[in-house]
N, C-alpha and C positions, 0 to 999 in steps of 0.2 A: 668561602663557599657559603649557600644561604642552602637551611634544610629545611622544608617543607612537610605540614603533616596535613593532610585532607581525612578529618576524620569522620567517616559515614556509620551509620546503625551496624553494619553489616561488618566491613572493613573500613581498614586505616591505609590510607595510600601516601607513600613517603618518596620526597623526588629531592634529590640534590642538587642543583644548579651552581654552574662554575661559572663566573664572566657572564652571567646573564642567558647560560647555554644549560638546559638539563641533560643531565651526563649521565646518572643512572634515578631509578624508577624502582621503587618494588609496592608489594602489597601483603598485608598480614589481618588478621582475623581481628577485628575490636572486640576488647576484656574488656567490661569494667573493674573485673577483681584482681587484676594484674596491680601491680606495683612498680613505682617508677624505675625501680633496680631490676624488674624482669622486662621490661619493655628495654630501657639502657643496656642490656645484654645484648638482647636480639636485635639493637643495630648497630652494636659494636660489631657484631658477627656479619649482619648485613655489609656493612663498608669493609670488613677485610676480606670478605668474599670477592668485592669487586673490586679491593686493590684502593680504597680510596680512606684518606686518612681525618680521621676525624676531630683533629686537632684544629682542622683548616677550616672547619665550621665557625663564621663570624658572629652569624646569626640565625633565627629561628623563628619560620612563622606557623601558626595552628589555623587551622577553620574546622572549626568541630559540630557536630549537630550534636553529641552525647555530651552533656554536662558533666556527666560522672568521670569524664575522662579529662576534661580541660587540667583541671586541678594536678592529677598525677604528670601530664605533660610538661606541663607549668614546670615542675618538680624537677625531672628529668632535664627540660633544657637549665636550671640552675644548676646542677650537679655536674651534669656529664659534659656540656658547651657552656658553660660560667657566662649564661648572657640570658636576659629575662627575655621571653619570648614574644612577639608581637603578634595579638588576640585579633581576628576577625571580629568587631563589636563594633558600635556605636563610637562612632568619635576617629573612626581610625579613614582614611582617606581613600575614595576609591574612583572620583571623577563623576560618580552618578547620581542622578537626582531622582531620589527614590521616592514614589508619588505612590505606597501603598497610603493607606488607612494610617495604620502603627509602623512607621517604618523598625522597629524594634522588634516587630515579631515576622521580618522575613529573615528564612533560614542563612545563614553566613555561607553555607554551599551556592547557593543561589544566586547572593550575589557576587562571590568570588568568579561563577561559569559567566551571571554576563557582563563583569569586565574584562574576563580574557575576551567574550567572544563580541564586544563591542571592539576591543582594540583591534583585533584579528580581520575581520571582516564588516566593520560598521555596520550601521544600521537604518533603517530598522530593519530587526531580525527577533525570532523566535527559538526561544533554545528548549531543547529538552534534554532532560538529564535519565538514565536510565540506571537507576539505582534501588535502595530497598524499596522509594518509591519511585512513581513518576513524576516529574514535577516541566511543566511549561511555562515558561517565564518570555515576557515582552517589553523590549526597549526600542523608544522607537530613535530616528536618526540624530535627535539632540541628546542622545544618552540620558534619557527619560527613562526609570525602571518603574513601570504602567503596574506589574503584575504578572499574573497567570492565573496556573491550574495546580491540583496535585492529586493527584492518583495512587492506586495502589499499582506499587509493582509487579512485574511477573515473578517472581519469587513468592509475593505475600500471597498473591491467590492462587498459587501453586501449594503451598503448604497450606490454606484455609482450605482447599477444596478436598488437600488428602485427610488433612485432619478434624474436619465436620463431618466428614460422609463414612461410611461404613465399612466400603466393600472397596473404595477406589483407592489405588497405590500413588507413593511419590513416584514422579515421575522426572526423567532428563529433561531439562528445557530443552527443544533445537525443532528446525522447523520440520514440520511433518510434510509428505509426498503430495499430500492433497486435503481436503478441508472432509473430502467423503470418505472415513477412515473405517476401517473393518477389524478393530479390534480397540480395546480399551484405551492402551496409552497414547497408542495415537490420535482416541480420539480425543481424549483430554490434552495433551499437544497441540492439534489444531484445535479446538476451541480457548485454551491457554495464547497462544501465539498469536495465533490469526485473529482474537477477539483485541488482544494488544492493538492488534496493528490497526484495526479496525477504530479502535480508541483514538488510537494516536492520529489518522487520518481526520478523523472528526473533530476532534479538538485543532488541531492545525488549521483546518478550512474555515470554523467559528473563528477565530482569532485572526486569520488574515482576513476577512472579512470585516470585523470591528477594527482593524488597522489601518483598512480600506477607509472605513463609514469616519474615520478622524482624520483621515487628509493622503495617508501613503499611497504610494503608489505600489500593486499587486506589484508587478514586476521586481518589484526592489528588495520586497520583503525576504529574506536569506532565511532559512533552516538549520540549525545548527545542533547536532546530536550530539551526547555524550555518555557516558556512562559506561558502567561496564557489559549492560546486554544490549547496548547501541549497535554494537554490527549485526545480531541477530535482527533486531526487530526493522532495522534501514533496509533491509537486506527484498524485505517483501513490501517496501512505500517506494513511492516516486514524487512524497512531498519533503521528505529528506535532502538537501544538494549538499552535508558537508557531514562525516563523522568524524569528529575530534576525540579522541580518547583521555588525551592530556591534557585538556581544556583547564580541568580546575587547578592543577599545579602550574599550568599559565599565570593562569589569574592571580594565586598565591604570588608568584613572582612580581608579576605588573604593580598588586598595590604594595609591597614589600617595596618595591623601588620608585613609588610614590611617597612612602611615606619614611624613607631609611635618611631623607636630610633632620627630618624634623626628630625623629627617633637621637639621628648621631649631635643635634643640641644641648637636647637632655640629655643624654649620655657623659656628654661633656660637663656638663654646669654640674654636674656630680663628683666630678673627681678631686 
């Protein structure tokens, strides 16, 4: 079995894959002051909850955006699955040709979403990830990763809006009745949500457009959502045609079985 850790600002999303199939999926809060004997706890407990034995873990791969957490992981998969874990970084194999500036300072989430979602649905395609941030990324049909955008999430201007201003409450994210709201939360609701959406429209249309203006063709261009307030915000667009939830632990998988020959080389010339 390969374990999987997608580690975000917010949470850590952990997916098991058996035979190349994800079997089970969970999600936990990211600590940085956790220790790799409390985090080793809580997925021992995780796997006997769902009956799966953790013995049968081969291997182990991280995508992390928190620094502070790689290190303890690292840790963890030495101790608990006796196997150095294989790091989303520089050097490790993903099939794309990444045409930022510094290819070194795009996020390892980012590119983990568009190799799943190159493999999944080719390209060119537009992905968007709905996480602590927002983030739009652009590959186009030679597995070119162009770039994007990043944004603040609905979470972060949810908490900036409760906690600079005065008198206005935290409020539930979900979408509101109408944008013409008659009372506070809702109205912060529809302007929280509906301004999202409104974001996310506009940046999509700029980006198919410059996709456009370099050769693709409109028609081809695929939308690819992810995140965890991905069904909320797809839910009010119609430039959305795919939410994927599992996208990044895809990804995980795909470059993990990209690069598990050359991994089980070195492996070897060790023993």
């Amino acid at each position: 079995m390969l374990l999987a850790f997608d580690v975000g600002n917010t949470n850590i999303v952990l997916g098991v894959f058996k035979d190349g199939v994800l079997v089970e999926n969970w999600r936990m809060a990211t600590d940085a002051q956790k220790s790799a004997d409390e985090y080793g706890m809580i997925i021992n407990q995780l796997f006997n909850h769902s009956n799966l034995d953790s013995s049968e873990v081969k291997d182990v791969i991280i995508a992390t955006v928190v620094p502070s957490v790689l290190y303890t992981l690292q840790h963890l998969s030495m101790k608990y699955f006796n196997r150095k874990a294989i790091v989303i970084e520089s050097g490790v194999k993903t099939g794309l040709l990444i045409k930022y500036d510094n290819p070194k300072q795009v996020g390892s989430d980012r590119i983990v979403n568009a190799v799943a979602a190159y493999e999944k649905y080719g390209g060119p395609l537009i992905l968007i990830d709905f996480g602590t941030a927002t983030t739009f990324c652009a590959v186009t049909d030679k597995a070119e990763y162009l770039g994007g955008a990043i944004a603040p999430g609905l979470k972060i201007s949810s908490e900036a809006l409760f906690s600079m201003t005065s008198k206005l409450p935290k409020v539930e994210l979900e979408t509101p009745k109408k944008a013409i709201s008659t009372n506070t939360i809702q109205s912060m609701q529809s302007g929280l949500v509906y301004g999202h959406m409104g974001m996310v429209d506009f940046i999509v249309a700029k980006m198919k457009k410059e996709l456009v203006d370099m050769g693709c063709e409109e028609a081809d261009i695929k939308v690819i959502a992810t995140g965890g307030l991905a069904t909320l915000i797809s839910e009010g667009l119609t430039c959305i045609d795919q939410v994927d939830k599992m996208l990044t632990l895809e990804g995980l998988r795909i470059i993990y079985e990209k690069n598990k020959k050359v991994r089980k080389f070195h492996c070897d010339k060790t023993k």
